[in-house]
C-alpha positions in Angstrom: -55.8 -6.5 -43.7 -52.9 -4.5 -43.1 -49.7 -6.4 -44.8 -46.3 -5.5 -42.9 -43.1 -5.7 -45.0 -39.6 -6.8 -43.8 -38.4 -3.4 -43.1 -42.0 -2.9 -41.1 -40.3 -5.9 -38.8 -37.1 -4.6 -38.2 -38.6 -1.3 -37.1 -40.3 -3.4 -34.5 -37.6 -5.7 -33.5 -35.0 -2.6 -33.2 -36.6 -1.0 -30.5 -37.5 -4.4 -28.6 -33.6 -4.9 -28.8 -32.8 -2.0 -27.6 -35.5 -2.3 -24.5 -33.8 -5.6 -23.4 -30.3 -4.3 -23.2 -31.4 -1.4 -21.7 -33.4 -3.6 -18.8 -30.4 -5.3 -18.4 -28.4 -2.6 -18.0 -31.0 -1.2 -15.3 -31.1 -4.5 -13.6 -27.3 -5.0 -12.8 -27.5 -0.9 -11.9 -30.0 -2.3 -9.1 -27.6 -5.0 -8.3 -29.8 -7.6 -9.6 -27.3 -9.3 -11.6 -28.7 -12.9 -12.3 -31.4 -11.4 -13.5 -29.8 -8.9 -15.4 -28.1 -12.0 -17.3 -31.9 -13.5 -17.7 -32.4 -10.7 -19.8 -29.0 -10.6 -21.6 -30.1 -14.4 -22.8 -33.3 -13.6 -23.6 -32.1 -11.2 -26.2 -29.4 -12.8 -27.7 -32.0 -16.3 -28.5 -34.4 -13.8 -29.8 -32.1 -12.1 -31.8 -28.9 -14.4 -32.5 -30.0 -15.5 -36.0 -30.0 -11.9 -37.2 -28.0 -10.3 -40.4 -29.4 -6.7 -39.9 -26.8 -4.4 -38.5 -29.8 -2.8 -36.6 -30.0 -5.9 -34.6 -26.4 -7.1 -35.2 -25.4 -4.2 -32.4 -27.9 -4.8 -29.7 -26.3 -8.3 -30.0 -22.9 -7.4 -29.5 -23.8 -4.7 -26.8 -25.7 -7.5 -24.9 -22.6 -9.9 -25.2 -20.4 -7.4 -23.5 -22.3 -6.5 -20.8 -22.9 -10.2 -19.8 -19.6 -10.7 -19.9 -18.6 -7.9 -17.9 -21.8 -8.8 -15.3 -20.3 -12.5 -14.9 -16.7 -11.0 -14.6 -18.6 -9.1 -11.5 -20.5 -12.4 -9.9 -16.8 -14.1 -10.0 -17.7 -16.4 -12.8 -14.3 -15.5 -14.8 -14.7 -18.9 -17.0 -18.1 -18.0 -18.7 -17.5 -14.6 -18.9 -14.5 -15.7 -21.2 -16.6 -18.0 -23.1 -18.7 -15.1 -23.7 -16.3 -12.7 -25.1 -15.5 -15.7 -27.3 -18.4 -16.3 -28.4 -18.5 -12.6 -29.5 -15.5 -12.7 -31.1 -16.3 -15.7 -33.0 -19.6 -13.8 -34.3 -18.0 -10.8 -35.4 -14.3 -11.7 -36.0 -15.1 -10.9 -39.7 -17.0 -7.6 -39.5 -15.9 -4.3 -41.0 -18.6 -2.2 -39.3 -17.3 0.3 -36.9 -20.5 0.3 -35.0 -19.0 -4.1 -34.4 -15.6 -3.3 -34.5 -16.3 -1.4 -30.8 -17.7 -4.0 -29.1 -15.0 -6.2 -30.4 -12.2 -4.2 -29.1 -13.8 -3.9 -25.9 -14.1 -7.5 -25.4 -10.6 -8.1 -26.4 -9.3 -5.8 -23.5 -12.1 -7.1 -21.4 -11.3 -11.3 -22.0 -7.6 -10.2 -21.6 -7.9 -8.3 -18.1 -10.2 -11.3 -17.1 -7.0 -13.8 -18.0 -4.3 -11.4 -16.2 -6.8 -11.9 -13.0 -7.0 -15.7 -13.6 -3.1 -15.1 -13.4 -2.9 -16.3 -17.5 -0.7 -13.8 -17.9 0.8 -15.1 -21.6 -2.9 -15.8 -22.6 -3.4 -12.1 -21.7 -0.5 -10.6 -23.5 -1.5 -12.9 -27.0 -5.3 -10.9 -26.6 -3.6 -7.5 -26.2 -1.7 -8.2 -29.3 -4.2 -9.7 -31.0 -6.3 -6.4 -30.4 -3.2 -4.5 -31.5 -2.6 -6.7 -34.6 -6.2 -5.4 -35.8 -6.6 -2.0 -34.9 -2.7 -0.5 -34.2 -3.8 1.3 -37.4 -7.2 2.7 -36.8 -7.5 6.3 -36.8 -11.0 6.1 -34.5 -11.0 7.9 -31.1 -13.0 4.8 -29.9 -10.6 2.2 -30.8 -7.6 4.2 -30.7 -8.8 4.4 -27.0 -8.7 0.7 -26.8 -5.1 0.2 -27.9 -4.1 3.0 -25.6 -5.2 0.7 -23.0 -4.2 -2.7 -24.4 -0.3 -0.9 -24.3 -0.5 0.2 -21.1 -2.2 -3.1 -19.7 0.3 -5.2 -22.0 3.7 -3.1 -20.6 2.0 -3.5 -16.7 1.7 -7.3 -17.2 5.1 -7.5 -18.7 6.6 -5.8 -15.6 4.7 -8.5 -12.8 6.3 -11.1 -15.3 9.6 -9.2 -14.3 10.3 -8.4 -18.2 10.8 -4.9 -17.1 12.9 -3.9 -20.5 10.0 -5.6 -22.2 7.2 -3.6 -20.4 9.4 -0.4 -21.6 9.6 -1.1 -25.2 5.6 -1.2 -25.1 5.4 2.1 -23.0 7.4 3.8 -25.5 5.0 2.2 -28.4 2.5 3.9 -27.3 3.7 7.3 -26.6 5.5 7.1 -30.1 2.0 6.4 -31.3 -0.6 9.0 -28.9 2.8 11.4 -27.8 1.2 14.6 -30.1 -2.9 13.5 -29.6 -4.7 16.2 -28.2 -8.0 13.6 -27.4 -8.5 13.7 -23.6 -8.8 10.0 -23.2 -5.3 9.1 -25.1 -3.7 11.7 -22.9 -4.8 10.2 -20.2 -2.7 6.4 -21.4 -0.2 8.8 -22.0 0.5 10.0 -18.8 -0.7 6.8 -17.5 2.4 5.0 -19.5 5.4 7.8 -18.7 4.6 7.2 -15.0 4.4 3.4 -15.1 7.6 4.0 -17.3 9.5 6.2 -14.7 8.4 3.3 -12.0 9.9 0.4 -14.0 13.0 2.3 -14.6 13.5 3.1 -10.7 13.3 -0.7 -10.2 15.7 -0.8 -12.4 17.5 1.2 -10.4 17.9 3.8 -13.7 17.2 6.9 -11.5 18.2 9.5 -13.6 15.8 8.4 -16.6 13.6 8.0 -13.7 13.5 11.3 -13.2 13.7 12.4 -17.0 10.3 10.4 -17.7 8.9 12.3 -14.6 10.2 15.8 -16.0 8.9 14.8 -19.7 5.3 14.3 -18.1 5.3 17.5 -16.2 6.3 19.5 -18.6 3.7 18.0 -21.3 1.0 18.3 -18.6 1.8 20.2 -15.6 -0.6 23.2 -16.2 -3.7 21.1 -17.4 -6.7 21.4 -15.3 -8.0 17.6 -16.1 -8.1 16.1 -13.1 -7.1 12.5 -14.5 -4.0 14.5 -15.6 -4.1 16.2 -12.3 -3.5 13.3 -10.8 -0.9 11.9 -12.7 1.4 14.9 -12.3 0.9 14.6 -8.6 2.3 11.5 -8.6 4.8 12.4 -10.7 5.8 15.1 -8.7 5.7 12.6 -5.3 7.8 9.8 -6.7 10.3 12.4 -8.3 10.6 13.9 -4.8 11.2 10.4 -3.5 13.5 9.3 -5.3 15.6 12.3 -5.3 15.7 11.9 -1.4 17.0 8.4 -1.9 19.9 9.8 -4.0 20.4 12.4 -1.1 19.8 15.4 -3.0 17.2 16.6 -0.5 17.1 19.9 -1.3 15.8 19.3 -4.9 13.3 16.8 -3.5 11.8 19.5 -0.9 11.7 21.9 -4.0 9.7 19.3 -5.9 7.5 18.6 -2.9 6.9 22.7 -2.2 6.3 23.1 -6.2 3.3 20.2 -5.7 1.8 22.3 -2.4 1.7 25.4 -4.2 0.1 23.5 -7.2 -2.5 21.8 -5.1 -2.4 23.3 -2.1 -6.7 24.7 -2.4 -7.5 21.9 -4.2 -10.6 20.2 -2.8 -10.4 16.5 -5.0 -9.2 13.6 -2.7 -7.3 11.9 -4.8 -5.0 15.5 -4.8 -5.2 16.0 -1.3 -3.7 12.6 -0.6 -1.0 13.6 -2.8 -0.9 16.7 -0.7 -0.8 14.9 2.6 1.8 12.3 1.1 4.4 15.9 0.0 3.7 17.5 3.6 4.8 14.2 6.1 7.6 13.5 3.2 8.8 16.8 2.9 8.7 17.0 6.8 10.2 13.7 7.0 13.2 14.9 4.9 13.4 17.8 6.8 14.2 15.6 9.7 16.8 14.2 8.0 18.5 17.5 7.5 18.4 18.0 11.1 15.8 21.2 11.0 13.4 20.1 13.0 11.5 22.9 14.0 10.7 23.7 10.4 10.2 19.5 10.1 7.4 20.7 13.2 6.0 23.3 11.6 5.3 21.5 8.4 3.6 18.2 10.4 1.5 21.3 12.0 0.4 22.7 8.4 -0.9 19.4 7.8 -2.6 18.7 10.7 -4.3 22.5 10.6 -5.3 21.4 7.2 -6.8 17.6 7.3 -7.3 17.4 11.3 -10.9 16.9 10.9 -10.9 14.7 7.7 -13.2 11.6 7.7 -10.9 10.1 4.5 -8.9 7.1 5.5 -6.2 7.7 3.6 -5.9 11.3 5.0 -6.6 10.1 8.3 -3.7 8.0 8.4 -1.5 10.9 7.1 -3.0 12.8 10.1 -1.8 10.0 12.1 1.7 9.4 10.7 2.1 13.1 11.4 1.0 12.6 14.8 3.0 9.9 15.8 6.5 11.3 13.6 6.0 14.7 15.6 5.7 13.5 18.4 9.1 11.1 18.1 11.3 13.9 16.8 9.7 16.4 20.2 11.0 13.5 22.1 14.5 13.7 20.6 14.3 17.1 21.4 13.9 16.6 25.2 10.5 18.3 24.6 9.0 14.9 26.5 5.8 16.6 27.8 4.6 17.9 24.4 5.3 14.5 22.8 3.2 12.8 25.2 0.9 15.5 24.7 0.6 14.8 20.8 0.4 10.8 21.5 -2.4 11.7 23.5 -4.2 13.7 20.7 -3.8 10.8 18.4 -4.9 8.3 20.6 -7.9 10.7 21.3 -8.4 11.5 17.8 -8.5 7.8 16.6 -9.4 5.8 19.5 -12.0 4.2 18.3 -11.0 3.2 14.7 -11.4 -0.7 13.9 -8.9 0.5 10.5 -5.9 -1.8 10.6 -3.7 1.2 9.1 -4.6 3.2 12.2 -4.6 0.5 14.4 -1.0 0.2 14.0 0.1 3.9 14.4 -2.2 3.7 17.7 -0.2 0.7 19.0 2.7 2.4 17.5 2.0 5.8 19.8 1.3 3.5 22.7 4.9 2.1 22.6 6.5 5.5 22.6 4.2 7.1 25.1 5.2 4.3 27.5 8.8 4.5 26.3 8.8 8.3 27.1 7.3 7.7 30.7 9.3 4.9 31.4 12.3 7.9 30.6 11.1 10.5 32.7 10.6 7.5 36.3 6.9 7.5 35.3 7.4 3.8 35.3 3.6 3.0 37.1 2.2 5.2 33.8 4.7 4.0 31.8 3.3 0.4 32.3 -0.8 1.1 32.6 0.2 2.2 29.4 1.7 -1.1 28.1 -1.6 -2.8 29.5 -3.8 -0.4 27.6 -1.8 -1.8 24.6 -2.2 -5.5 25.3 -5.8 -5.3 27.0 -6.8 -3.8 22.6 -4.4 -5.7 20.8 -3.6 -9.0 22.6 -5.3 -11.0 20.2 -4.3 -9.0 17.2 -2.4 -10.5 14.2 -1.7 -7.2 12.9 0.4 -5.5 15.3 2.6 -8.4 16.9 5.4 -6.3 17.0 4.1 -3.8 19.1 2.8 -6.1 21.6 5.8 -8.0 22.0 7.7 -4.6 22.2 5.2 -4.0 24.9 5.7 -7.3 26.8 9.1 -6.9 26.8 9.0 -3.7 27.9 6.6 -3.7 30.9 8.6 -7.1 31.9 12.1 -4.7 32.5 9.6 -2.1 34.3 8.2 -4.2 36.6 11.4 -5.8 37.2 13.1 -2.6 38.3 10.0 -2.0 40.5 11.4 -4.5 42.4 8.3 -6.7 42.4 9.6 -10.3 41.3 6.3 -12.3 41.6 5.1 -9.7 39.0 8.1 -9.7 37.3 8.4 -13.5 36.9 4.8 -13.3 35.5 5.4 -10.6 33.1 8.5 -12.3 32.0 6.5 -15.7 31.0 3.9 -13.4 29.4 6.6 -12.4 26.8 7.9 -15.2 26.5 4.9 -17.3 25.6 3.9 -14.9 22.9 6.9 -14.9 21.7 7.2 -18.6 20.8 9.8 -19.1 18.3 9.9 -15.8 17.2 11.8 -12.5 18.3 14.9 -14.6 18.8 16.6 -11.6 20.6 14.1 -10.6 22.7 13.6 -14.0 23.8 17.2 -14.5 25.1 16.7 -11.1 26.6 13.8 -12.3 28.4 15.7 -15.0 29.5 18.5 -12.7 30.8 15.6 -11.5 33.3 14.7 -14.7 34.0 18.4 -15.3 35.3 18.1 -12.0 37.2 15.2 -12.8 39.4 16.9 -16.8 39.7 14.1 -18.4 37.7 16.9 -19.7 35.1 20.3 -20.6 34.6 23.4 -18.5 33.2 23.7 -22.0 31.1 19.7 -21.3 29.7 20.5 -17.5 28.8 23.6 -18.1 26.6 21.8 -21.4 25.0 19.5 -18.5 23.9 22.1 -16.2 22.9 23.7 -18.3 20.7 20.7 -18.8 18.7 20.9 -15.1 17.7 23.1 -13.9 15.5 25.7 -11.0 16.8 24.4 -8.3 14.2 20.7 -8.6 15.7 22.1 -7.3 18.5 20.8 -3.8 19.8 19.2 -3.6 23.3 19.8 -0.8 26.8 19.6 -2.0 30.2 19.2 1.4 31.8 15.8 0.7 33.0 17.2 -2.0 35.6 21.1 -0.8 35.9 20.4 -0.5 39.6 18.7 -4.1 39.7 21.8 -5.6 38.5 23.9 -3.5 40.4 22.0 -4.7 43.7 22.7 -8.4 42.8 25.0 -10.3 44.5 28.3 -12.1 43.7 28.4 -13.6 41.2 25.2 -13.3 40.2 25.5 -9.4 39.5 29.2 -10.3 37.6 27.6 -12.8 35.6 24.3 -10.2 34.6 27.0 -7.4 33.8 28.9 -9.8 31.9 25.2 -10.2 29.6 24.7 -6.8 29.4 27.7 -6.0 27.9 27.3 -8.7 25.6 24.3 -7.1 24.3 24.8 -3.5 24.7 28.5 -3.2 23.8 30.6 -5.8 22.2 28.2 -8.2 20.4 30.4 -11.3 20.7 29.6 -14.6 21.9 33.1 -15.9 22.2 34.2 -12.9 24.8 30.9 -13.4 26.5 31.8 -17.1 26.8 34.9 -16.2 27.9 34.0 -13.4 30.6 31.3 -16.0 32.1 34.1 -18.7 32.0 36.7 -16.1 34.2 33.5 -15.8 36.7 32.9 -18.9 37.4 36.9 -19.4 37.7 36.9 -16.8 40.8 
């Protein structure tokens, strides 16, 4: 009869532990999370009553990752209760092996909270993890405080306690600023660009820019790419927000000093960064007035990310598109910007993306818009139906389609068709509903044109705009008007001044009044 001792049982039970955790953890890598949990619970009743260390960390380990696997199937509550219950086990342990786990479920309960939006019962687990292991000199929990700071300072700023949320971002770079440990770098980088955000909405600009120039020179020749990234972004919002103080020269130095940086880089998340620089720099170019070299720059990205199947790239490619093609038009160089809208709406035609969906709209509008300017009116408005017949029933490009309405209601009115005019007019109109308040007493004005309402009905809808909303061009239909009759065409003119020149409601009233008088 062989006699086993108790050291004989824990030799057993260790590896049977281990087994369970490690199905579990293959089970939720499967996606089979409930059963994943099955297993989680099996080990923790076999094994809950246990002293040994041996046993004591299979315990823990299977605590955490049910936690983290009912944090995944949206069951926030008992994954809390879980990380609870973990604590309560362990609260007193010394063991470094416990002392892990622990940490991670503190982070773990308190990013659980923030989502539950228990923001102050998420802060008071960040300090309780700091309270207990501020002082550890181990990578593995030093990692966790790392990340309780930065978490803590981020939740402080959505509470809008921004000089709060600072004070903890410099905590932690006091404490990690000289580590050399990858992962602590990482928070640290991670903290003096959250840093340099919060002081921009502070509007603090130039220690905005003094955070971003302390992180590049700390990490600006690393090749991590977690620190990579981070100096990217660094580089991108320092760029931005030198354009914003108009000092646009030093932002398109920042933005060249990126592309020459990352320029061959084949990682996404630099590329964006890349494709961000390019259609900013470009865009500031524009600003500057050089367009051609604005051109040239929209060009290098296209060359470079035409064929991309990334959707954030793609929609740089498509920004590009549609900004290139806008600042050709400016430059009388009409037949090359329809050219480019055409590419784009070639390129992306098909794309159910709501971020592309809008630039498409968006390149539909000025296409139209830049036929309707050359007398290309009949193109101008099978274009503006292309636009409707895709987006009618879209909620996420209303503008567009009302811009459209609008538009092909003025184009069909100079065509001299009133039936269609009339309908086109109502078409606006009803989509318009309460909205678009300008728009709708300038589909009213047409209304008035073709007799189908009242000088009385147009100003009612004047004077629910206010006179600082007030941009619109009648050139399209100058020769409509012009064709009216007394005092029909007096009483139009007097309208159209109203909105394209002196934007008050009292002369208005008081030109319609002399009219009416004659």
């Amino acid at each position: 009869m062989v006699c086993r001792t108790l050291t004989d049982e824990l030799a057993l039970q260790e590896p049977i532990a281990t087994a369970l955790v490690n199905k579990a953890i293959t089970l939720g890598q499967l996606n089979r999370s409930e059963e994943a949990v099955a297993v989680y619970d099996a080990s923790l009743e076999r094994f809950k009553e246990s002293d040994e260390l041996a046993l004591q960390e299979p315990i823990a380990t299977a605590l955490v990752n049910k936690a983290i696997t009912l944090g995944q199937l949206n069951r926030s509550e008992e994954a809390i209760a879980v990380y609870d219950a973990l604590l309560e086990r362990f609260k007193d342990s010394d063991e470094l092996a416990l002392q892990e786990p622990i940490a991670k479920a503190l982070v773990n309960k308190a990013i659980t909270l923030g989502q539950l939006n228990r923001s102050e019962e998420a802060i008071a687990v960040y300090d309780a993890l700091l309270e207990r292991f501020k002082d550890s000199d181990e990578l593995a929990l030093q990692e966790r405080v790392a990340t309780a700071l930065v978490n803590k300072a981020i939740r402080l700023g959505q509470l809008n306690r921004s000089e709060e949320a600072i004070a903890v971002y410099d905590a932690l770079l006091e404490r990690f600023k000289d580590s050399d440990e990858l992962a602590l770098q990482e928070q640290v980088a991670k903290a003096l660009v959250n840093k340099a955000i919060t002081l921009g909405q502070l509007n603090r600009s130039e220690e905005e820019i003094a955070v971003y120039d302390a992180l590049l020179e700390r990490f600006k020749d690393s090749d991590e790419l977690a620190l990579q990234e981070r100096v990217a972004t660094a580089r991108v919002n320092k760029a931005i927000r030198l354009g914003q103080l108009n000092r646009s020269e030093e932002a398109i130095a920042v933005y060249d000093a990126l592309l020459e940086r990352f320029k061959v880089s084949d990682e996404l998340a630099l590329q964006e960064q890349v494709a961000t620089a390019l259609v900013n720099k470009a865009i500031t170019l524009g600003q500057l007035n050089r367009s051609e070299e604005e051109i040239a720059v929209y060009d290098a990205l296209l060359e470079r990310f035409k064929d991309s199947d990334e959707l954030a790239l793609q929609e740089r490619v498509a920004t590009a598109l549609v900004n290139k093609a806008i600042r050709l038009g400016q430059l009388n160089r009409s037949e090359e910007a329809i050219a480019v809208y055409d590419a784009l709406l070639e390129r992306f035609k098909d794309s159910d993306e709501l971020a592309l969906q809008e630039t498409i709209a968006k390149a539909l509008v000025n296409k139209a818009i830049t036929l309707g300017q050359l007398n290309r009116s009949e193109e101008a408005i099978a274009v503006y139906d292309a636009l409707l017949e895709r987006f009618k029933d879209s909620n996420a490009v209303t503008k567009e389609v009302f811009v459209a309405l609008a538009n092909k209601a003025e184009l069909v009115l100079a065509a001299g068709d009133k039936e269609e005019a009339k309908k086109a007019i109502y078409d606006a109109i009803i989509f318009m509903k309460d909205g678009y308040k300008e728009q709708r007493a300038v589909m009213e004005m047409l209304s008035f044109i073709i007799e189908d309402s009242t000088a009385d009905e147009a100003l009612g809808h004047i004077y629910a705009i206010s006179d600082e909303e007030v941009d619109q061009s009648f050139d399209p239909i100058r020769s409509v008007i012009e064709n009216l009759d007394y005092p029909h065409k007096e009483q139009v003119q007097a309208f159209a001044r109203y909105f394209e020149d002196h934007h008050s409601k009292a002369k208005l009233k008081e030109e319609l009044g002399q009219i009416s008088k004659l």
